[in-house]
One Martini backbone bead per residue (centre of mass of N, CA, C, O) as a GRO file, in nm:
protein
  302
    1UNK     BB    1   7.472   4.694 -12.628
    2UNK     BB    2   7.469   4.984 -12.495
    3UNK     BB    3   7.630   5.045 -12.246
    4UNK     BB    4   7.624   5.300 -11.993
    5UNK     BB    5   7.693   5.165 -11.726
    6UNK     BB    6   8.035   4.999 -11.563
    7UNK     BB    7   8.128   4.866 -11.252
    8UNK     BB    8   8.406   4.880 -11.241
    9UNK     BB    9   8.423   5.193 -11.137
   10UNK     BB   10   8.407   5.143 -10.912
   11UNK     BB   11   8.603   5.142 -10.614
   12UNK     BB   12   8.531   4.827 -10.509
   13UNK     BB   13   8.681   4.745 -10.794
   14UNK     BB   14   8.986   4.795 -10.814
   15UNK     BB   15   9.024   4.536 -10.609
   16UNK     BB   16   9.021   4.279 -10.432
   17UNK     BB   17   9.069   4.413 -10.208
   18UNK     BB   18   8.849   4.662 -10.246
   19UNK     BB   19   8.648   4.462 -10.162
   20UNK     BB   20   8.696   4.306  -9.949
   21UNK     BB   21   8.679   4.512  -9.767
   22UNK     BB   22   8.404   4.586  -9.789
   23UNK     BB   23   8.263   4.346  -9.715
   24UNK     BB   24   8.364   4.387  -9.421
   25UNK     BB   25   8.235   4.666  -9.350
   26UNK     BB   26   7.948   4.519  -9.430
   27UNK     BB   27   8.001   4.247  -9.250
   28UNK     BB   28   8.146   4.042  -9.472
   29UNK     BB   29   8.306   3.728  -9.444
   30UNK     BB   30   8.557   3.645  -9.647
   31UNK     BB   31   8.710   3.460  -9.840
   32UNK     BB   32   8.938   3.463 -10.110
   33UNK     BB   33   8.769   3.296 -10.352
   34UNK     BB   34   8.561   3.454 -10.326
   35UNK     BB   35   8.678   3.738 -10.384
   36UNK     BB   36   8.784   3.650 -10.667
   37UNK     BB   37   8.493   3.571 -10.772
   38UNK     BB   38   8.330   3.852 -10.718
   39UNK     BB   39   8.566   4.026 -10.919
   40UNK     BB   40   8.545   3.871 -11.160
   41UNK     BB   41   8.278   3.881 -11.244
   42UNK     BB   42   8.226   4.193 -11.261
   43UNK     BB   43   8.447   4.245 -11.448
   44UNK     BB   44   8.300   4.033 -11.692
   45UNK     BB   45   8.031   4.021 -11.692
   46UNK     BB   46   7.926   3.818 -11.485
   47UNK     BB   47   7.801   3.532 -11.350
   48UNK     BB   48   7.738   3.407 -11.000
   49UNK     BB   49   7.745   3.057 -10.855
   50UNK     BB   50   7.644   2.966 -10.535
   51UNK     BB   51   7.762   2.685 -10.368
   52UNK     BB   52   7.588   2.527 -10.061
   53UNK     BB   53   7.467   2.532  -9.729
   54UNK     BB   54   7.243   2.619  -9.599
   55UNK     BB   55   7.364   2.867  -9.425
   56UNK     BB   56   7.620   3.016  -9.549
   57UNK     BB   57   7.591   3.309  -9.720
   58UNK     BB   58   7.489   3.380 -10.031
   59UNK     BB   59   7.252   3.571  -9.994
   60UNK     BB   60   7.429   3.791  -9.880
   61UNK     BB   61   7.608   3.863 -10.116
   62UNK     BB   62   7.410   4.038 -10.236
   63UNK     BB   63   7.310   4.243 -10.053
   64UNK     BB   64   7.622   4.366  -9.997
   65UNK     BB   65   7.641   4.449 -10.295
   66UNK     BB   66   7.399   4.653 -10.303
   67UNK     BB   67   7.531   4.844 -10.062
   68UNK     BB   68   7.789   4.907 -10.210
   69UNK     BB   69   7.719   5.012 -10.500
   70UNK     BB   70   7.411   5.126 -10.482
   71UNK     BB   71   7.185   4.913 -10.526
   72UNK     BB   72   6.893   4.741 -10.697
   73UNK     BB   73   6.738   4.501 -10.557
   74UNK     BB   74   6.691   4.164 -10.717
   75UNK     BB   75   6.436   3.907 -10.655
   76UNK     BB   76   6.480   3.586 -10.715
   77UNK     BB   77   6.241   3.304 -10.603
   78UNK     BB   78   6.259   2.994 -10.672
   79UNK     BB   79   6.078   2.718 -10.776
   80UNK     BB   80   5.857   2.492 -10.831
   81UNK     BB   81   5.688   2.598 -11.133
   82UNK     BB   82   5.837   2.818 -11.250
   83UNK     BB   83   5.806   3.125 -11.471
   84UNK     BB   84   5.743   3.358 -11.760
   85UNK     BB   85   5.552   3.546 -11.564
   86UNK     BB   86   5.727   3.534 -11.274
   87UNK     BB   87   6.014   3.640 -11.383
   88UNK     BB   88   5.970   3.801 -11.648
   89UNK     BB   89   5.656   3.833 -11.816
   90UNK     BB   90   5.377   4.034 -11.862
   91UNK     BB   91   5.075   4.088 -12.009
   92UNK     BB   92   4.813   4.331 -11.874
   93UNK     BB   93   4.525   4.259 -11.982
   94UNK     BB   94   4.338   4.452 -11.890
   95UNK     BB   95   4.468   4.735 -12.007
   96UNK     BB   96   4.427   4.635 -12.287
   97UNK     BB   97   4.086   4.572 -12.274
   98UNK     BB   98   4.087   4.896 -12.214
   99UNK     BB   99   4.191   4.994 -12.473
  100UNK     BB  100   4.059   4.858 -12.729
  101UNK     BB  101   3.779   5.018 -12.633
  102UNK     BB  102   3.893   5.294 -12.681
  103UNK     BB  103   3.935   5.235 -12.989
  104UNK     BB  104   3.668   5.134 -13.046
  105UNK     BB  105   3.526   5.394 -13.001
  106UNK     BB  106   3.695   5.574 -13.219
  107UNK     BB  107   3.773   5.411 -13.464
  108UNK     BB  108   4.128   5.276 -13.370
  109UNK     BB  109   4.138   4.967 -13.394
  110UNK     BB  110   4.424   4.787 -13.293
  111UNK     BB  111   4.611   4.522 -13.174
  112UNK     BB  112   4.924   4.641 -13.175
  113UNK     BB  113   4.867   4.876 -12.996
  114UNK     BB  114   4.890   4.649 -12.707
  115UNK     BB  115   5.203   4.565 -12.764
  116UNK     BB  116   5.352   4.738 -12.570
  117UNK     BB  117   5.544   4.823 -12.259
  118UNK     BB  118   5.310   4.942 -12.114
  119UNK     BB  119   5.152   4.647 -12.093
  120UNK     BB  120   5.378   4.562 -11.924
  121UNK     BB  121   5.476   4.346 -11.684
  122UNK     BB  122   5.757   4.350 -11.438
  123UNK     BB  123   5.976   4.105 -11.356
  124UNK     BB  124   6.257   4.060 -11.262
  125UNK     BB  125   6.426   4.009 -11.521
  126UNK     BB  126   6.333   4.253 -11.674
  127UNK     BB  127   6.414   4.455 -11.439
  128UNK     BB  128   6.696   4.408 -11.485
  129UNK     BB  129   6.760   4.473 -11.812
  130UNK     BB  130   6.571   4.777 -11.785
  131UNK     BB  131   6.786   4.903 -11.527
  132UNK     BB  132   6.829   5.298 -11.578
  133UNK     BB  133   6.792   5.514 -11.351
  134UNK     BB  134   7.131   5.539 -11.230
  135UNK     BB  135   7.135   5.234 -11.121
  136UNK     BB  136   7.285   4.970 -11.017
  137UNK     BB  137   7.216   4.627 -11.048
  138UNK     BB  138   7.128   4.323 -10.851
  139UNK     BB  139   7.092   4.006 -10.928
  140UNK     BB  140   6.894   3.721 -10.737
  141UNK     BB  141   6.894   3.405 -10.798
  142UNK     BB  142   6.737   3.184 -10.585
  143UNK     BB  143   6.732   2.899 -10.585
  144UNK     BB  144   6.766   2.710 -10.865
  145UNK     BB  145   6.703   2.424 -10.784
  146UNK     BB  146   6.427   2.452 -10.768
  147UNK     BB  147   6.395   2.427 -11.040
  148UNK     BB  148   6.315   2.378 -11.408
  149UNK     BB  149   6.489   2.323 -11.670
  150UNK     BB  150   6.295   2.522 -11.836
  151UNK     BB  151   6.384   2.754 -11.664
  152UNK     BB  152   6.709   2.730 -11.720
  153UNK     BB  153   6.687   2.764 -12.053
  154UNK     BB  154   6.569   3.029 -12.063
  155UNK     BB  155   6.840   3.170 -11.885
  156UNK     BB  156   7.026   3.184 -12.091
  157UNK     BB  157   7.013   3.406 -12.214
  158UNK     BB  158   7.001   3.634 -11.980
  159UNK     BB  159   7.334   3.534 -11.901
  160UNK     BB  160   7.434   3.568 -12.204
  161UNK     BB  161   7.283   3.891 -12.314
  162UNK     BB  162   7.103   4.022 -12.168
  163UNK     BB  163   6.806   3.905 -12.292
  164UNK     BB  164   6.490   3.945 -12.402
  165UNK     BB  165   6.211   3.752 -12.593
  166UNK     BB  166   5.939   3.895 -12.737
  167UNK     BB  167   5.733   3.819 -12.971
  168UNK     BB  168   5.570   4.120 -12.978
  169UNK     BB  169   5.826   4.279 -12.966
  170UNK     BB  170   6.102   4.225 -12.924
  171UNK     BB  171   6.420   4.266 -12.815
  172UNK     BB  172   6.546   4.306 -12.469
  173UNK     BB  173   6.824   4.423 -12.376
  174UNK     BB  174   7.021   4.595 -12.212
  175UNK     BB  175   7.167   4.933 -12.062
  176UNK     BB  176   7.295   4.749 -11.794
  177UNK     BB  177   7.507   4.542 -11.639
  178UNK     BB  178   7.400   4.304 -11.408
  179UNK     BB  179   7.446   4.226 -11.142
  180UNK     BB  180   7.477   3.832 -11.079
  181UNK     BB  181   7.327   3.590 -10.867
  182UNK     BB  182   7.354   3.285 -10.797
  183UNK     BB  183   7.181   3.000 -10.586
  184UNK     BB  184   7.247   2.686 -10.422
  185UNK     BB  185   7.192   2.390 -10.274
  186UNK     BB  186   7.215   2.094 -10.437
  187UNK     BB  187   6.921   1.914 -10.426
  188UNK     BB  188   7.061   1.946 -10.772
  189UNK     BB  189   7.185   1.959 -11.061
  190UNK     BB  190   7.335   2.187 -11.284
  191UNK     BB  191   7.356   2.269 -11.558
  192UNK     BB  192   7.606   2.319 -11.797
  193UNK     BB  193   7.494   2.549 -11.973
  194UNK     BB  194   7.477   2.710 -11.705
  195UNK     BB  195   7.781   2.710 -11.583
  196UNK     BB  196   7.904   2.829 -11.800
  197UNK     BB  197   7.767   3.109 -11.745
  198UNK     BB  198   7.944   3.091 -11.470
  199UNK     BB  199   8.090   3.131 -11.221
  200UNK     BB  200   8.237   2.985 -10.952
  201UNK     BB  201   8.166   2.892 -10.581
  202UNK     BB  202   8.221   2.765 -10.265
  203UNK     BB  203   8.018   2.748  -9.944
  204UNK     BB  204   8.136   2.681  -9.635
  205UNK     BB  205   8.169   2.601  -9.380
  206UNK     BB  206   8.331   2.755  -9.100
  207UNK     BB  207   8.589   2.831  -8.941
  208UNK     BB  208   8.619   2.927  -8.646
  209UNK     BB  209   8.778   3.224  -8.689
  210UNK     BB  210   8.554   3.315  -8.866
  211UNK     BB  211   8.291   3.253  -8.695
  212UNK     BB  212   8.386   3.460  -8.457
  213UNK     BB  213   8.413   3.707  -8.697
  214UNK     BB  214   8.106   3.704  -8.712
  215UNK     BB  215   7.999   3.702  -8.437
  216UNK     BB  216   8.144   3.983  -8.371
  217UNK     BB  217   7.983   4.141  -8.596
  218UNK     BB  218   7.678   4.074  -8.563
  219UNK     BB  219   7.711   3.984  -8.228
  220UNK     BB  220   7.871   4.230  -7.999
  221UNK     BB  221   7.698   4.135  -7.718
  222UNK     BB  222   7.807   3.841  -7.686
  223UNK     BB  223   8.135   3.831  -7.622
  224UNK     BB  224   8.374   3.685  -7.610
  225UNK     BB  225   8.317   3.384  -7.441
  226UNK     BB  226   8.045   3.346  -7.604
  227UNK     BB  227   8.190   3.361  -7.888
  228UNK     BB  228   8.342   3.111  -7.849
  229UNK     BB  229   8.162   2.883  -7.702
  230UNK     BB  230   7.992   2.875  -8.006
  231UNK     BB  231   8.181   2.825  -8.211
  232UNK     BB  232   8.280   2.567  -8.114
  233UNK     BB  233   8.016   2.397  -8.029
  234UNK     BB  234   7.982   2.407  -8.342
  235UNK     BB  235   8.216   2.253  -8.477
  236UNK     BB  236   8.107   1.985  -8.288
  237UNK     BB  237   7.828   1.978  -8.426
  238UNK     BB  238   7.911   1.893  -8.709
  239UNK     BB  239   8.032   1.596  -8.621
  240UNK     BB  240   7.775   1.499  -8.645
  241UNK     BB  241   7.520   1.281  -8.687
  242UNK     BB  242   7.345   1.500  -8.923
  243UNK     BB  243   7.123   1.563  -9.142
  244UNK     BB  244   7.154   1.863  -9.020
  245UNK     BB  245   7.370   2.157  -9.055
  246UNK     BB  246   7.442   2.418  -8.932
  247UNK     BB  247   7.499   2.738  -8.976
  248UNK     BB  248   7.572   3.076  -8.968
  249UNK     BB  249   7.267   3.162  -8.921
  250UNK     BB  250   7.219   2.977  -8.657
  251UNK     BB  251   7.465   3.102  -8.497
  252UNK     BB  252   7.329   3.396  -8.485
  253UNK     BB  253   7.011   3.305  -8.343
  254UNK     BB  254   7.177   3.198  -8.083
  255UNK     BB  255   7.382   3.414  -8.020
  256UNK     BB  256   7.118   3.623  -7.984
  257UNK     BB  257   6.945   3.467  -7.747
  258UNK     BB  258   7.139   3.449  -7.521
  259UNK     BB  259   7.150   3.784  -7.492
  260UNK     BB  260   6.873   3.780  -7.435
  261UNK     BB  261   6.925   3.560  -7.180
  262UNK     BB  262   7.203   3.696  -7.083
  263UNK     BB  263   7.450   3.548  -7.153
  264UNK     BB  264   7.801   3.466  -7.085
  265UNK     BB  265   7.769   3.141  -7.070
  266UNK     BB  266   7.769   2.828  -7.092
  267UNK     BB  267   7.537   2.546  -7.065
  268UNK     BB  268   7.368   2.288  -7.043
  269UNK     BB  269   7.074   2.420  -6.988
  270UNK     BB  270   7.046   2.595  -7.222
  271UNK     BB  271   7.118   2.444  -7.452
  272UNK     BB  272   6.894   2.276  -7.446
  273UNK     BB  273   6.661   2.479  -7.436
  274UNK     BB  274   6.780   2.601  -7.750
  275UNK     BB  275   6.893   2.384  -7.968
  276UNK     BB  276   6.609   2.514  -8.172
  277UNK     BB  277   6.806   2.704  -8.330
  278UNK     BB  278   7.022   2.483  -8.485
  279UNK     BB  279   6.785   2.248  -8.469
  280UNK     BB  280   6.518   2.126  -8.704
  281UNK     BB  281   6.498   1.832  -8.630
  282UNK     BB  282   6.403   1.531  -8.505
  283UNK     BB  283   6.620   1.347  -8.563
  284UNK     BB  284   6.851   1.562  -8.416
  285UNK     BB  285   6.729   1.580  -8.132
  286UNK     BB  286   6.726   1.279  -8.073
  287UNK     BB  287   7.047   1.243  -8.147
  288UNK     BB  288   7.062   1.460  -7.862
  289UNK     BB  289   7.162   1.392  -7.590
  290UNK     BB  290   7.219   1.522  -7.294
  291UNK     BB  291   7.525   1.400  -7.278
  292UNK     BB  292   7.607   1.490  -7.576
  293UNK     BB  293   7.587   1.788  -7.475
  294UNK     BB  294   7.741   1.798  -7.246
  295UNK     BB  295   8.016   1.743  -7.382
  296UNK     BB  296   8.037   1.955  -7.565
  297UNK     BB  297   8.018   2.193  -7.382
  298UNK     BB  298   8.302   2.096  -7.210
  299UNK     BB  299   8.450   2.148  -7.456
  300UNK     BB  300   8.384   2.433  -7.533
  301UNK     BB  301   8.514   2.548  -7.235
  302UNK     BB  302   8.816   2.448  -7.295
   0.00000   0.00000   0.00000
């Protein structure tokens, strides 16, 4: 395919721990098939897709890699109805119908020559086959689950080839390989033909002592005390009947509220009055009664 540059060169590349190291450096906390399915996607340039619970750090895995590469974050947000107008490429129609309008007023006037490169609006995913400015890129497909089978379809070629097929221009490239990062949630199952051209990964809920050291690093001013009380606190509620279990995303939002507040440990009146920092559902507020919680927040200190 002419590609000019290949990212295996990154320093950060040359080996699972040089990768793990980077990672920490930046801030994120990989377990090791994290970081071995990270280092395997670069360097085979494959798609990584990483399914997960919402808020268990996806989304950052893209982010922090385009941070270590000095790479362009291109982010695709998928919902249901997205097309290829919103994702891949559109047409520019105002800037056609004024460019034929001035080669008709010279009488030089040809259909063919308002579909050039020049009249497309480049969306995400074909900024991302396009971009060759020095930088590589990291391209982000957010919640894939959210789309739709069609669209699905669609990328398959661009995952498989890097290549976008324009009818009115023919098939547009890569000139260079762009790291691909995609995430579900998985609200639905993502088919086997999309699967099968990607690495995949699954991110869990963290287990204490990673998520201690996720909160040492991202909160260092909620202090040794209260972020291992933050941390038991959220392992013992992860063990509830909840709809909807807090991810890392949740702890790190209520110990910096905490910091907020002051505080330098947990106790039953914050956390009651902060709850809603970790619980977003109205059935799982109502079933953490205030005894529940008081219990919690005891085992936590102890």
């Amino acid at each position: 395919m002419g590609m000019v540059v290949r990212l295996p060169h990154h320093p950060a590349l040359q080996s699972v721990e040089a990768l793990e190291a980077a990672l920490n450096a930046h801030g994120y906390v990989p377990d090791p098939a994290l970081s071995m399915a990270l280092y395997l996607a670069l360097r085979m340039e494959k798609p990584l897709l990483l399914e997960g619970e919402a808020g268990v750090g996806k989304t950052e895995v893209a982010k922090v890699l385009a941070a270590i590469l000095d790479a362009e974050l291109i982010r695709l947000q998928c919902y249901e109805g997205i097309d290829l107008a919103s994702a891949g490429y559109e047409w520019n129609y105002l800037r056609q119908i004024l460019a034929l309008r001035v080669a008709e007023a010279s009488g030089a006037a040809r259909l063919d020559d308002v579909f050039q490169r020049e009249f497309l609006i480049e969306r995400p995913l074909l900024r991302a086959i396009t971009a060759g400015d020095g930088r590589p890129a990291v391209l982000l497909i957010d919640e894939i689950d959210r789309a739709d089978d069609e669209f699905e379809a669609f990328l398959l070629e661009v995952l498989s080839d890097f290549q976008i097929s324009i009818p009115e221009l023919g098939t547009v490239r890569a000139e260079r390989v762009p790291a691909v990062i995609l995430t579900s949630n998985r609200t639905r199952e993502i088919h086997d033909a999309l699967k099968r051209r990607c690495l995949y990964a699954w991110i869990d809920y963290p287990p204490f002592e990673k998520e201690l050291r996720i909160v040492q690093t991202k909160v260092p001013a909620a202090g040794e005390k209260l972020a291992r009380e933050v941390c038991q606190f959220l392992q013992l509620l992860r063990r509830q009947d909840l709809y909807k279990l807090p991810g890392i995303s949740e702890t790190l939002d209520w110990t910096h509220a905490l910091v907020v507040l002051g505080q330098r440990e947990l106790d039953e009146a914050i956390v009651t009055r902060t709850i809603g920092c970790l619980v977003k559902y109205q059935e799982d507020l109502r079933s953490l009664r205030p005894e529940t919680l008081a219990g919690l927040v005891r085992q936590a200190r102890e």
